[in-house]
Structure formats: C-alpha cells, structure tokens
N, C-alpha and C positions, 0 to 999 in steps of 0.2 A: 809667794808660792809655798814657801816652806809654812804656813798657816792652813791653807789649802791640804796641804799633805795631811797633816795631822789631824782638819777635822775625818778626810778619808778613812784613814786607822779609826778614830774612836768608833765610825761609823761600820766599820768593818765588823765589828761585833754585834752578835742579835740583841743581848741581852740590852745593851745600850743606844742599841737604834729604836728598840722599843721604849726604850725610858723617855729619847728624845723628844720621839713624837706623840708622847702622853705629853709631858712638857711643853709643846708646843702649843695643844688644846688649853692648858691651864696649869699652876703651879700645884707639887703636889708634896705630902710628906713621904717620908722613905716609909711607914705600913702601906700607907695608901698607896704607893708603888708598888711594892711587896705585894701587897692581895692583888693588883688588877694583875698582875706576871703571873702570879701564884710562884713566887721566888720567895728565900730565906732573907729576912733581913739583913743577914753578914753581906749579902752577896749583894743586895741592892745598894748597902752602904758602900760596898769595896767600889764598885762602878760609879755611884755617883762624884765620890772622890777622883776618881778619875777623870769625871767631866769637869769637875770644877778646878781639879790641877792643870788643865788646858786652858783653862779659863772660858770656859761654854756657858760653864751655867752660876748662877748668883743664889745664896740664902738667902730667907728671911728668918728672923726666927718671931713666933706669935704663941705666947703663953708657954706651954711645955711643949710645944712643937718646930719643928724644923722646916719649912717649905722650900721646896727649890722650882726656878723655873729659869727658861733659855735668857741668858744677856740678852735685852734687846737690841746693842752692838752687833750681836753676832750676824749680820745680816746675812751674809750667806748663806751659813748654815741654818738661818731661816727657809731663805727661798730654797736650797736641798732639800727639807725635811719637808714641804708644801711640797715640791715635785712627787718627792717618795709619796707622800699623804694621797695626791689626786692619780698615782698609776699601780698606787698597790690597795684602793679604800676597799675593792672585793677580796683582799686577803684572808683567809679565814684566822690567820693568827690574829692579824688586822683587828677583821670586825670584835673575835671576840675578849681587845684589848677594850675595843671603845665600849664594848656593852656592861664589861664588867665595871669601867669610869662610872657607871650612870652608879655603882653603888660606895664611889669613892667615903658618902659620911660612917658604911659601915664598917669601911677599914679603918678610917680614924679611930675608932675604937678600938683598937684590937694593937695600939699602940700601947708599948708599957713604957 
C-alpha cells in the first residue's frame, strides 16, 4: 500500500506526470525533456531525481548523455499512466507534449 501511496504523491505533481508519460512513450534525456515542457533544466533535473529517489525510473547513460525511462517493474504505475494516457490523449497540454516529442533530436542538441 504504502508503494501505492507514493507513486499517488509523485503523480500529484503536473510537472512530473508530464515527465512520466513522456517516459512512458520512450526514454528521454533531461534537454529533450526540458524542450518538449518548455521547463529550465534545474527544474527537469530536480523532478527527475525525484522519480528515481522512489525508485520509478532507471538511467542510461549513452556517450555524453543521460537517458531515463519508467522501470519496467514498475507495473503499476505503467498501467496508471496508460489509463491517464487513453482518458486525458485530447488534453491540449497532452497533445501538445506529444507533438513537440516528434522534435525530440532538436532538443538533443540544445544539450550542453
């Protein structure tokens, strides 16, 4: 239960229900999370530390990059974020989270 509770809280916050269910589509680096939110790096970094102090989400690191994407343990808060995903997909925050995805390589650059 008390697992339960806690993914509730991190989900409680917009900034990081939005992170998730970018995460959910596919792994991503903290710019390229940054540009699709239009969020400051500090603040993408401070949250995703957050997810992975809960133990939500896993790194990779690839060359001079850092990817994160969902535990794929975390089953729950898989099928959560697929609920969220299929009753919120006409969100207009939503959609234009997913539209800015489509320009995740031009964030990559925009990494220092």
């Amino acid at each position: 239960m008390e697992h339960l509770a806690r993914i509730f809280k991190i989900l409680s916050d917009e900034t990081r229900l939005r992170i998730l269910l970018l995460l959910l589509k596919e792994e991503l680096c903290v710019c390229q999370i940054g540009g699709i939110l239009n969020a400051p790096q500090p603040k993408i970094s401070k949250n995703l530390s957050k997810l992975k102090d809960v133990d939500l989400v896993q790194v990779r690191r690839d060359e001079k990059y850092m990817y994160y994407s969902i535990k794929k343990n975390q089953q729950v808060l898989i099928r959560i974020l697929d609920d969220i995903w299929f009753d919120y997909e006409n969100d207009p925050i939503f959609q234009q989270d997913l539209e800015q995805l489509k320009n995740k390589e031009h964030f990559l650059n925009q990494c220092k």
